[in-house]
N, C-alpha and C positions, 0 to 999 in steps of 0.2 A: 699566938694567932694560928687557925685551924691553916694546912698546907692550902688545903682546896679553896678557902675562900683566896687565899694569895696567888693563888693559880688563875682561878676563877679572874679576880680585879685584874691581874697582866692579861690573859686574854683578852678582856674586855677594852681595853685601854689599849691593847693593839690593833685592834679592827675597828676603832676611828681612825676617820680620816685629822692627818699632824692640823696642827690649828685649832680644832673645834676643841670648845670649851666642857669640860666635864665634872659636874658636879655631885654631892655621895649620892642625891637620890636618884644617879644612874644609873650606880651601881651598887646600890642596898637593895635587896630583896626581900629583905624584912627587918624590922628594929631593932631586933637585939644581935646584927651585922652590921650595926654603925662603927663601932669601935673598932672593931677588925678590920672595915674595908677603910678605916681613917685610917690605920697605922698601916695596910697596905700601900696606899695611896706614899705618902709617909715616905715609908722603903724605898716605892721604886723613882720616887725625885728625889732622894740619898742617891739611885743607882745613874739617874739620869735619863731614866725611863720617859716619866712626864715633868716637867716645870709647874710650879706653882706661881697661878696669876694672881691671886686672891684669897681670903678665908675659905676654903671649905669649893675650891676651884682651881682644877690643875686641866693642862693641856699635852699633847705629845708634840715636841718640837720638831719643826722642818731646817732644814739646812741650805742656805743658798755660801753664793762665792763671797756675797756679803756678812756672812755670821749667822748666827741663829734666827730663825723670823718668830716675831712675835703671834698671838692671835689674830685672825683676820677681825676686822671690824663686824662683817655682819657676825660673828660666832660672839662677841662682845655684846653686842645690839640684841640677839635673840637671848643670852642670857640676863639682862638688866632688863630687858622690855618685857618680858612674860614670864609667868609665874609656872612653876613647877606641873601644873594643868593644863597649859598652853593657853592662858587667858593673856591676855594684853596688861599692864599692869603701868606700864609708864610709854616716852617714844621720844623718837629720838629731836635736837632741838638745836639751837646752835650754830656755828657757821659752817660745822659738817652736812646739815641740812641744805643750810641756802646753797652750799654746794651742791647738792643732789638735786636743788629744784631749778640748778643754774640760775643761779641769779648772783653770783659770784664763782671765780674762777680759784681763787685760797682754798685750799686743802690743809685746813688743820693738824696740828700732831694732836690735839684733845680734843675728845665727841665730848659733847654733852648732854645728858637726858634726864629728863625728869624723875624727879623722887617725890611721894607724900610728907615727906616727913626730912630735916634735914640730917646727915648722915656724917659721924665722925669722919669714918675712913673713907677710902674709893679705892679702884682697881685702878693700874697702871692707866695713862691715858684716857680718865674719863674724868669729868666733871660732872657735877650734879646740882640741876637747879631746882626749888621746891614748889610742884604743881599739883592739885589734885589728881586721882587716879583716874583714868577715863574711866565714865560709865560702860562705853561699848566699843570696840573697837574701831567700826563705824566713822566713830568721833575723832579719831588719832588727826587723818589730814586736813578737818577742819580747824580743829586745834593748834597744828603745824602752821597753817595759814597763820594763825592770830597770833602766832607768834614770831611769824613774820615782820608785823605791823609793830607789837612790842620794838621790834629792834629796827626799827625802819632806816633810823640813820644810823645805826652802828654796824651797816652791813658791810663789811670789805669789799672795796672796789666797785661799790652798787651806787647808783643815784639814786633819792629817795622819790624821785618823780615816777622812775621807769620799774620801781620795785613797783610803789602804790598804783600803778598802770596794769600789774602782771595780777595783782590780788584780784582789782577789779574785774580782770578779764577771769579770775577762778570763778569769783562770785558767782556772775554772770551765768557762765556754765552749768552751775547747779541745777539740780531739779530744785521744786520750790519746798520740797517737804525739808531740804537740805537745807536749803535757806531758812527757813523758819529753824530750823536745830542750829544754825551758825550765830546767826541772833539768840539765841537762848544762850549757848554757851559764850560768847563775846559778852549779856548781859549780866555773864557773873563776875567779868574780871573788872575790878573799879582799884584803880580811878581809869577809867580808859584814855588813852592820846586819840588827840585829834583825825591821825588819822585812822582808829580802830571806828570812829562814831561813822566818818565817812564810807566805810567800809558797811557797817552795819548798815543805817540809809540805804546804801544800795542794794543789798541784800532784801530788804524789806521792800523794796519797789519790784 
């Protein structure tokens, strides 16, 4: 392996900040430096430099009094939810969500987020459920909402009154062009629960 390009990958992998997730085409500069900047990469989690979270995904470890910290969630979140373009590609789902949108108080040790297609392996602490890929980014929160409703009574420490109360009041909120896209997308997921139709209904009013 060329010195420079191993020089090159340790610089590079030391001016991130510890946590954030790094993948080759961060630091490939062109194709025929794949293999080089793999078995850099390689080296310096032999030397302890980065940790490897995943295939073809390493990180620089941070240190607390507790032991080594793993990836932060959102450095996990931005690498699983968008493609190497910065498009949107999957989002996040799950009871790491309902936590986000408070509607329970459980903080998960596993995220969950969406896949096309379903996936042998996974990275440490993720799960993977199989959804289409959004068309537009746009779509991610409405999407989130409905799948709210999927899980309506499986939501930790949630009533399923006060959840279908909080969707209602998103609905609502919407502009209408939103509405009309939340009904389009709701009208592909079948067989819908009763409460996704009520949800739609409203929407449409």
């Amino acid at each position: 392996m060329p010195e420079s390009i191993m020089q090159r990958v340790r610089q590079q992998v030391l001016a991130v900040e510890p946590g954030r997730l790094l993948t080759y085409a961060d630091l490939v500069t062109e194709p025929s430096q794949f293999g080089a900047v793999a078995a850099a990469l390689s080296r310096l989690s032999r030397d302890g430099l980065v940790v490897r979270y995943a295939k073809g995904q390493y990180y620089r470890p941070q240190s607390s009094r507790f032991g080594q910290l793993p990836p932060s969630e959102g450095a996990i979140l931005r690498i699983l939810t968008t493609t190497e373009e910065g498009i949107v590609s999957a989002y996040l789902t799950g009871a790491a969500l309902y936590n986000q949108l408070g509607l329970t108080t459980q903080v998960p040790a596993t995220i969950k987020v969406t896949t096309p297609k379903p996936r042998r392996t996974r990275p440490k602490r993720v799960a993977f459920v199989v959804r289409p890929v959004p068309e537009d980014a746009s779509d991610v929160p409405l999407l989130q909402w409905l799948e709210v409703l999927r899980d309506l009574r499986r939501i930790p420490d949630a009533r399923p009154d006060k959840v279908l109360a909080r969707v209602q009041r998103f609905v609502e909120a919407l502009a209408s062009t939103e509405r009309r896209r939340l009904v389009e997308l709701a009208s592909r997921q079948a067989p819908r629960p009763r409460s996704t139709r009520r949800a739609v209904g409203a929407a449409r009013r």
